[in-house]
N, C-alpha and C positions, 0 to 999 in steps of 0.2 A: 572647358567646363566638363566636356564629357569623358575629356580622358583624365582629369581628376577623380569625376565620382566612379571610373572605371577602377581605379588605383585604389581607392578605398572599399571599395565592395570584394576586392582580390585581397587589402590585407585581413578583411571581417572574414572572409572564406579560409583563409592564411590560418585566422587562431583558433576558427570553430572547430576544421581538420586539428589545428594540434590540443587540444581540448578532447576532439574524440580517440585521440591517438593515447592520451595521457590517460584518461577513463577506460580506455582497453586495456591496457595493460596494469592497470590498478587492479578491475575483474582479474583477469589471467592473473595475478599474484598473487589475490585473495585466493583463487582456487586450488595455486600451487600449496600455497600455506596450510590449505585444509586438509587435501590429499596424503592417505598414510604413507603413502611411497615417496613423495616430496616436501612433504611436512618442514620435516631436518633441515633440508637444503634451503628451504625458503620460509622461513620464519614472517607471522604476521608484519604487516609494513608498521604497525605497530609499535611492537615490539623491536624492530629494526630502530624504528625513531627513538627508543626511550634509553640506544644506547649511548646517543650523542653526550649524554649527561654522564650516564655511565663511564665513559672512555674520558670525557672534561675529567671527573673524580679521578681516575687514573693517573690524570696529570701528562697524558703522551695525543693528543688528539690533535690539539693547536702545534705542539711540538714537532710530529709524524708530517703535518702537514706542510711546514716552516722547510723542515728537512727535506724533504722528495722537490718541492718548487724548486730550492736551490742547487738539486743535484740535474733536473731537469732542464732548468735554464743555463745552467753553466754547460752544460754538455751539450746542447742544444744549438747556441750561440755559437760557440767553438765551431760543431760539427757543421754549422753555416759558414762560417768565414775561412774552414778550408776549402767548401765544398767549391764553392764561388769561382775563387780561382782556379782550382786546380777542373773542375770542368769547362770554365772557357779555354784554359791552354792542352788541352784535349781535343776540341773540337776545334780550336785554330792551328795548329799543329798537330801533323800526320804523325811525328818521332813518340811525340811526348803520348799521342794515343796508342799505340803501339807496345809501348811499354807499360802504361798505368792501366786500359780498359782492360784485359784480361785478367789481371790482378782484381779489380774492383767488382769484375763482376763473379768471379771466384770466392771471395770472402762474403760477399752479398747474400749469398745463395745459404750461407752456415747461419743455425740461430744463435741468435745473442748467449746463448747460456750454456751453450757450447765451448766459447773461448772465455768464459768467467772464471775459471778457476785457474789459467795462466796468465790471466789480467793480476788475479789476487796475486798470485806469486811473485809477479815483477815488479808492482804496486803496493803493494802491503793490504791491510784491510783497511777500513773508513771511505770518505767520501772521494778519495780518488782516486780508487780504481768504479765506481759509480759512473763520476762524471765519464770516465775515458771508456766504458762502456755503450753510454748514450752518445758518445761524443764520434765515434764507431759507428754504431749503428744509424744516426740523424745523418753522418756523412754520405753515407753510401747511399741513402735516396736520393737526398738533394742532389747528391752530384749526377747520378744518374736523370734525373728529371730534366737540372740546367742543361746537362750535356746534350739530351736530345732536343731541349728546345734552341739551343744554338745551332747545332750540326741542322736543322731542319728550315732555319732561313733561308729565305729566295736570296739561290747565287745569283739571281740578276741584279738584285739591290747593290749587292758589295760589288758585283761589276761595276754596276753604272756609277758607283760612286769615285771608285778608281780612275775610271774613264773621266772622273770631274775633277780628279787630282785629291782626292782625300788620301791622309795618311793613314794607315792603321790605325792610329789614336781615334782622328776623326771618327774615323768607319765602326769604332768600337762604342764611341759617346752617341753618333746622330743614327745608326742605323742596327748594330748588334745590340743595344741598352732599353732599347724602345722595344724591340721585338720579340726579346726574351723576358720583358718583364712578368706578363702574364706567366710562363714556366717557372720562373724566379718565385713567384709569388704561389703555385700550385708548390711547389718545393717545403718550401714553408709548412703550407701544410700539412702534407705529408710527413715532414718533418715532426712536426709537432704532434701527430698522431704517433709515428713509431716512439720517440724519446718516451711518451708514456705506456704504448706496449713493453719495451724495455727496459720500464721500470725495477716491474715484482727480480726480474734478472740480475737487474746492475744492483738492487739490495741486498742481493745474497752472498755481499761479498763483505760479509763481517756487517753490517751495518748496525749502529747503536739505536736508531730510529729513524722512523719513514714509513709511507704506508702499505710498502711493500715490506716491508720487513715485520711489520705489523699484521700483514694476512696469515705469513706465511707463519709466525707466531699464534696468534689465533687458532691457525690450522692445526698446528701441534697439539692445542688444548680442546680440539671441536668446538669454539665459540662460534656460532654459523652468524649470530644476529648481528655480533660488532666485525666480522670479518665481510658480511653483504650490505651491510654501511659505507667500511672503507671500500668497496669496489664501486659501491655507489659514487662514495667522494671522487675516485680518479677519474670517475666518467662524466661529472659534471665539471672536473677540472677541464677537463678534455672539449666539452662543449664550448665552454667559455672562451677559451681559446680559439678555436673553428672560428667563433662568432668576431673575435676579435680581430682574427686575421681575414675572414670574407668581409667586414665593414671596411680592413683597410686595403681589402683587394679591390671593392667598388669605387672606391674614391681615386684609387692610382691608373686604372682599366678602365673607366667609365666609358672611354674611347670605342674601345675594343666589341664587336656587337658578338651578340651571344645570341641562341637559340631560346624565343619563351616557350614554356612548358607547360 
């Protein structure tokens, strides 16, 4: 009973901080808005809102949005499903690391918008030199994240499992699967955060719509109000996601104890 009504009085504390956090930054915006100096930059919240109608009549809002999802999920997914293997055969194998970590973590280190105009080149314009941008950029974390959380399992596990006669298969299903999934699942993440930093990038590559190709158009014309809308939009894309993948990180990890804060 008491660690119920404990649990409830931590999530009523939970939305009163985010309530005061949200009402902060409302002030701060109204003041940005007022200020001659930032006025431009930060148009009333407002006036921000009345472009959602504005950009609907435009007829590119639902579209801009349609677009960027599926350039972000596709390159996304991808950038997962190489990352997976190719950093567990890194960390199970000395050869294969040897040759790929130098490399990965070399290109890692360039920003994305850097190699966009010889992605265009080799790719053409439209959505897939996009996708293969994000698809680039989402690799290189994840693979980096799995990799250290495989390379960081207790050798004594895989020993003693040996010693019990497991095969590699084994060893990789009851004892490397279980203990990387937490990194697996931070991957993700992170994942999902860069593929939308790497948006405004991978749309600069001819894109016919999206809403990164939408700011950067905006920007050409100084529309500040529907260009701080759609960064609004990416960023509650962005939340939405987090939230999606921490619900389904507590259900798979629930195991796994954590530090309360």
């Amino acid at each position: 009973m008491k660690k119920s009504k404990l649990q409830s009085d931590t999530k009523w504390m939970n939305r009163l901080w985010l309530f005061i956090s949200f009402a902060t930054a409302m002030v701060l915006w109204y003041i940005l808005s007022i200020l001659p100096s930032t006025a431009r930059c930060f148009p009333n919240v407002v006036v921000v809102l009345q472009q959602i109608k504005v950009m609907i009549d435009r007829g590119c809002l639902f579209t801009d949005i349609a677009s960027s999802l599926i350039s972000v999920f596709a390159g996304y997914a991808l950038g997962f499903v190489i990352a997976l293997p190719v950093a567990i055969l890194m960390a199970w194998y000395r050869p294969v690391r040897n040759i790929l970590e130098p490399w990965i973590q070399f290109v890692r280190n360039i920003p994305p918008l850097a190699y966009v105009p010889l992605v265009v080149i080799g790719a053409g314009v439209g959505r897939k030199p996009q996708i293969i941008v994000i698809t680039l950029a989402t690799f290189l974390i994840m693979c980096v994240t799995i990799y250290q959380g495989v390379i960081n399992i207790d050798e004594t596990l895989i020993k003693a499992a040996r010693i019990l006669g497991a095969s590699d298969k084994d060893i990789f299903i009851r004892v490397i699967a279980p203990a990387t999934l937490p990194f697996i699942l931070t991957a993700v993440r992170l994942g999902a955060g860069v593929a939308l930093t790497t948006l405004v990038a991978a749309e600069s590559t001819g894109a016919s719509a999206g809403l990164g190709m939408r700011i950067r158009t905006l920007n050409n014309s100084f529309e500040t109000a529907p260009m701080l809308l759609y960064i609004i939009i990416i960023g509650i894309i962005g939340i939405t996601i987090e939230k999606i993948i921490k619900t389904l990180e507590r259900k798979l990890t629930g195991w796994q104890e954590k530090r309360e804060i």
